[in-house]
N, CA, C and O of each residue as an XYZ file, in Angstrom:
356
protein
N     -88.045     12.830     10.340
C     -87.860     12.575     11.746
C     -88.530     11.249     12.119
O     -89.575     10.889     11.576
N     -87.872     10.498     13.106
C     -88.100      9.326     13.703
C     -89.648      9.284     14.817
O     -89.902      9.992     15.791
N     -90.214      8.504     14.377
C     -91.418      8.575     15.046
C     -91.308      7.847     16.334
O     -90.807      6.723     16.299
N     -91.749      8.385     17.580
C     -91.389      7.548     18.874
C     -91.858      6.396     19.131
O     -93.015      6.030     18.921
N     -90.949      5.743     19.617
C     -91.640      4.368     19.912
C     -92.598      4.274     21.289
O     -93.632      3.607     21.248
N     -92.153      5.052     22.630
C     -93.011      4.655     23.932
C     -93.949      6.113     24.042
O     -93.886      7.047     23.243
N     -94.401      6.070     24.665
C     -95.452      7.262     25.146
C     -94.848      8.151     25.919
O     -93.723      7.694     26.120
N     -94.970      9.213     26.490
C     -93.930     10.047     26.684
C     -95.345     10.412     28.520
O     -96.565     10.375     28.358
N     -94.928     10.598     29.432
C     -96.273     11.257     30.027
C     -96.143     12.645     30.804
O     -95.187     13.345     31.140
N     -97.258     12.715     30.914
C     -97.031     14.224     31.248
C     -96.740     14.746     32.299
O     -97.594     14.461     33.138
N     -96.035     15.314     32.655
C     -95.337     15.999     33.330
C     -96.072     17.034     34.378
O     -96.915     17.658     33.733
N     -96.065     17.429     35.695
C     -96.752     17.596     36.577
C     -95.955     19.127     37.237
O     -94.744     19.033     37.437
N     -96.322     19.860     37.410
C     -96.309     21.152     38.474
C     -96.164     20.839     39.830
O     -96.567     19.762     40.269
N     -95.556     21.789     40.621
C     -95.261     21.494     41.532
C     -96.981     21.709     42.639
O     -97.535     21.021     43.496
N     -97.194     22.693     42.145
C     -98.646     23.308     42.576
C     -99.732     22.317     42.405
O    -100.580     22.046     43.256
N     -99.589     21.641     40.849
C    -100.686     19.930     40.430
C    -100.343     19.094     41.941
O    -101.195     18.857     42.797
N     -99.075     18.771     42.013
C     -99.431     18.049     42.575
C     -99.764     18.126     44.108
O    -100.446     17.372     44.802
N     -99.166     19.112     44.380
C    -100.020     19.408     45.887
C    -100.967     19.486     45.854
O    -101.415     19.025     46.904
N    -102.078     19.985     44.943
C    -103.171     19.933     45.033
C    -103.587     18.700     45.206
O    -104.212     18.350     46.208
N    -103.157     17.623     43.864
C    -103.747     16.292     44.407
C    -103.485     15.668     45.226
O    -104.169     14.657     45.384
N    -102.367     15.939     46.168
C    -102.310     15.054     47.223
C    -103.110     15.676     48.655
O    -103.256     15.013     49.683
N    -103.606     17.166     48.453
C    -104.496     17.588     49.933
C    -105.644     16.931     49.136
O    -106.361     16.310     49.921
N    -105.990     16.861     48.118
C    -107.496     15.872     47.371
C    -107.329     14.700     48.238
O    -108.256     14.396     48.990
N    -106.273     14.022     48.216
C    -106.218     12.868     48.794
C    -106.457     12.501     50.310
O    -107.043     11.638     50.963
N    -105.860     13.370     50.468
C    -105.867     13.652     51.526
C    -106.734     14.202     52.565
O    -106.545     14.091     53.776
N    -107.600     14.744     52.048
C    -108.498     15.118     52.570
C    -110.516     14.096     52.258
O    -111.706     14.243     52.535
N    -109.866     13.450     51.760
C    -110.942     12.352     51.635
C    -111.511     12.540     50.147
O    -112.104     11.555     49.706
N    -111.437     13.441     49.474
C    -111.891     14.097     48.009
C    -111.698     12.932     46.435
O    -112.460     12.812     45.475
N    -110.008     12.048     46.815
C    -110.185     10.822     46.339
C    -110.422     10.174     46.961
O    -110.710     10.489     48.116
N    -110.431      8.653     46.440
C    -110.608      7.631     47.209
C    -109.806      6.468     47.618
O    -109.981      5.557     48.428
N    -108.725      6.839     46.670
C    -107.496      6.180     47.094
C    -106.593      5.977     45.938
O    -106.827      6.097     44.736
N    -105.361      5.596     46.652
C    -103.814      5.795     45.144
C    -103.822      5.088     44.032
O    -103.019      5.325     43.129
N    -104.846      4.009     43.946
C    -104.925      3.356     42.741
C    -105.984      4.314     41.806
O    -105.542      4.578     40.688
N    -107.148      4.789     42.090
C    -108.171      5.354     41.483
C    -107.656      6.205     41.228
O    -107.917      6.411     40.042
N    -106.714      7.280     41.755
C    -105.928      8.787     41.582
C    -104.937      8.614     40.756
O    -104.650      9.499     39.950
N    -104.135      7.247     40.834
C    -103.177      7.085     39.648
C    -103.813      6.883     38.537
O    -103.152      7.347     37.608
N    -104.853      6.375     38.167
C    -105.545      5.593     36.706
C    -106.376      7.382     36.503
O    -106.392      7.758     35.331
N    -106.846      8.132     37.286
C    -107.028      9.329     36.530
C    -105.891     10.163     35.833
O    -105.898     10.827     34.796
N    -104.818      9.872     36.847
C    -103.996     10.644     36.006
C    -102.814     10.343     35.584
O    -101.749     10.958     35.646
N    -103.312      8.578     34.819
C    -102.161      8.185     34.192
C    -101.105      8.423     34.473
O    -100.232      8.899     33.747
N    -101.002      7.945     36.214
C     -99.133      7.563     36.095
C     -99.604      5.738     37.365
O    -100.601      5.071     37.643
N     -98.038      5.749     37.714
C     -98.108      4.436     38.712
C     -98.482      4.969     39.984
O     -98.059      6.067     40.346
N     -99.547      3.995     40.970
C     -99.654      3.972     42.140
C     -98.462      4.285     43.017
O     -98.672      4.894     44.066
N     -97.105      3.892     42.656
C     -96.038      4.396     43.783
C     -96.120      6.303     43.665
O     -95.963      7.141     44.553
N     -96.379      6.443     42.427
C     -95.449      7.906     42.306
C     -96.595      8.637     43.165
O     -96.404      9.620     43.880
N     -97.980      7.894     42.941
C     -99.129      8.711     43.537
C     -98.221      8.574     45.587
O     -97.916      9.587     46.218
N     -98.052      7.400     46.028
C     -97.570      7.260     46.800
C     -96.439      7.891     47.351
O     -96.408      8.341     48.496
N     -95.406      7.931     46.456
C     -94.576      9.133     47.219
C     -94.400     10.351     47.135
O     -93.457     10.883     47.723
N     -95.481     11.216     46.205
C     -96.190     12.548     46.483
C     -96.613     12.757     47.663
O     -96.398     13.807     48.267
N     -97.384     11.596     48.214
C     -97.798     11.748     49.369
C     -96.794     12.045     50.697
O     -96.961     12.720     51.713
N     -95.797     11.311     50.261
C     -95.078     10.627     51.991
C     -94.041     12.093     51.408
O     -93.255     12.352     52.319
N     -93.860     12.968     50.327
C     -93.103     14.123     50.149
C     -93.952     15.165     50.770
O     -93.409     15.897     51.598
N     -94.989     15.310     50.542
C     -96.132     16.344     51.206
C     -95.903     16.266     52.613
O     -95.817     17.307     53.264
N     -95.768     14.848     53.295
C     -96.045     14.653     54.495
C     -94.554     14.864     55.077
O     -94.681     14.970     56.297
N     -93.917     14.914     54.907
C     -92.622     15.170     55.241
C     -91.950     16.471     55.055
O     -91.154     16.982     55.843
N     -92.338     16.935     53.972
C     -91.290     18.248     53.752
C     -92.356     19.647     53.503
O     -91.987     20.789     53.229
N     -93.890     19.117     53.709
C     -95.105     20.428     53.626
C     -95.050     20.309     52.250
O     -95.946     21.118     52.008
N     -94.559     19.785     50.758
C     -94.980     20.195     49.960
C     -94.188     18.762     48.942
O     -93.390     18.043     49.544
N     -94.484     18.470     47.469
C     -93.825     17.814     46.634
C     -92.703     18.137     46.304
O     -92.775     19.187     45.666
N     -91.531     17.734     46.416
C     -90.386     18.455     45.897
C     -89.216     17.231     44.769
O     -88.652     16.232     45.216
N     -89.180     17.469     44.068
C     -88.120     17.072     42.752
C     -87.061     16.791     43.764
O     -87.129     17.644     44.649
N     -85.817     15.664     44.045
C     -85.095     16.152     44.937
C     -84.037     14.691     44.138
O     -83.282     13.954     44.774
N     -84.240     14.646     43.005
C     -83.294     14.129     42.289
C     -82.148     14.755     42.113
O     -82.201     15.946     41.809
N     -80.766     14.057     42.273
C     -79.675     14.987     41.708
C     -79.389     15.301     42.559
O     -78.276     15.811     42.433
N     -79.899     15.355     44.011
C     -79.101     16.613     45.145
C     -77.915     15.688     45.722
O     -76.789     16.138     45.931
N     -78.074     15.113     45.823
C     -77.026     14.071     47.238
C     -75.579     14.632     46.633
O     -75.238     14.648     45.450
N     -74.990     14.991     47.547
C     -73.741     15.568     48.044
C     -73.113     14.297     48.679
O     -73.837     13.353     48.997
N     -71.331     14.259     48.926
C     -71.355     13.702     50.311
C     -71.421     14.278     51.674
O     -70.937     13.701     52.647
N     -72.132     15.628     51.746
C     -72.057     15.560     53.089
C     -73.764     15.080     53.281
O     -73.898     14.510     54.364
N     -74.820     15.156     52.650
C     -76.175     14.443     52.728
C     -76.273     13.261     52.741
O     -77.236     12.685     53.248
N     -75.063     12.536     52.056
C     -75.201     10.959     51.714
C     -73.344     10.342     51.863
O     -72.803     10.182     50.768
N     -72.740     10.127     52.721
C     -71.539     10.094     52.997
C     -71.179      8.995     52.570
O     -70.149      9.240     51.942
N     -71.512      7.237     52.479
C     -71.622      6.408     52.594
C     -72.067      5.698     51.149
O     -71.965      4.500     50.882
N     -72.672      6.921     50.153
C     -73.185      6.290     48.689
C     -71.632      5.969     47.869
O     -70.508      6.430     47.667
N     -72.539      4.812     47.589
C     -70.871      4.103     46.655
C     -70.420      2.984     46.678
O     -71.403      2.243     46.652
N     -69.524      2.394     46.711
C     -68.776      1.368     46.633
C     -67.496      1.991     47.709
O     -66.667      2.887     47.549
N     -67.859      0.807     49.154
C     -66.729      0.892     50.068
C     -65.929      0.664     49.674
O     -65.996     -0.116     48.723
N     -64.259      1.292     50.209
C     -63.131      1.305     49.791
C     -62.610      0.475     50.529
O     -62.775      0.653     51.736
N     -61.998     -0.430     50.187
C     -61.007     -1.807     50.631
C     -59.943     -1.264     51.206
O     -59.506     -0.194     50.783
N     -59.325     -1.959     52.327
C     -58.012     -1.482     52.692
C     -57.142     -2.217     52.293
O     -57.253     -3.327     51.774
N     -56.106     -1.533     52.557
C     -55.008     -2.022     51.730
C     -54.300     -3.252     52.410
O     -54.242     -3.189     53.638
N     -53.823     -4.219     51.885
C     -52.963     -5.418     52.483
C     -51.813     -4.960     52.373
O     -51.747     -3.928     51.705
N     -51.069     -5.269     52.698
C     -49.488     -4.925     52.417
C     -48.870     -6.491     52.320
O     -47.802     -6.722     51.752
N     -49.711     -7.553     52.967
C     -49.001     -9.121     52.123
C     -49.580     -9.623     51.120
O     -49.194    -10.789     51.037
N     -50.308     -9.382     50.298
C     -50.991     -9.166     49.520
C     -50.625     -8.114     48.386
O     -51.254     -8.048     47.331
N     -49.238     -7.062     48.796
C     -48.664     -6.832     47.674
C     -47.322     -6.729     47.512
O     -46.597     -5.836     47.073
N     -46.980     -8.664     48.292
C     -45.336     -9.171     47.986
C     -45.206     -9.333     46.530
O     -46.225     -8.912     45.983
N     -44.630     -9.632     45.977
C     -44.063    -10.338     44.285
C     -44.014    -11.649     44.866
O     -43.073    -12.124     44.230
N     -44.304    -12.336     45.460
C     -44.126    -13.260     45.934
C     -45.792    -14.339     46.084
O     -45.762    -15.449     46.614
């Protein structure tokens, strides 16, 4: 078997991370850079744990959902049609 080339990281609970973000939140860290370097990931993700807590009461995975009726507009707008633009001419 092929030995990996990048680091793989670890993977978080839904329960982990609420916890660390009322830590944060509650003054217990000291801020998203120091909380990311403990637990080895990037300052954004520490960041939008947060603004998910603060928005929906808890962290939530919410990859994959968009529907079009949640997101109507994702895509590539559809051109209308010319009709002189499809003479042979």
């Amino acid at each position: 078997m092929r030995e990996r080339k990048t680091i793989k990281h670890r993977q978080y609970t839904i329960e982990e991370k609420n916890e660390m973000v009322i830590n944060y939140l509650t003054g217990k860290s000291s801020g998203y850079t120091t909380l990311a370097k403990q637990l080895d990931v990037d300052s954004s993700v520490v960041r939008r744990w947060v603004k998910q807590y603060q928005t929906f009461g808890t962290t939530v995975d919410r990859r994959g959902i968009a529907t079009k009726e949640t997101t109507p507009n994702k895509g590539r707008p559809k051109q209308p049609i010319k009709y002189e633009d499809m003479s042979k001419e």
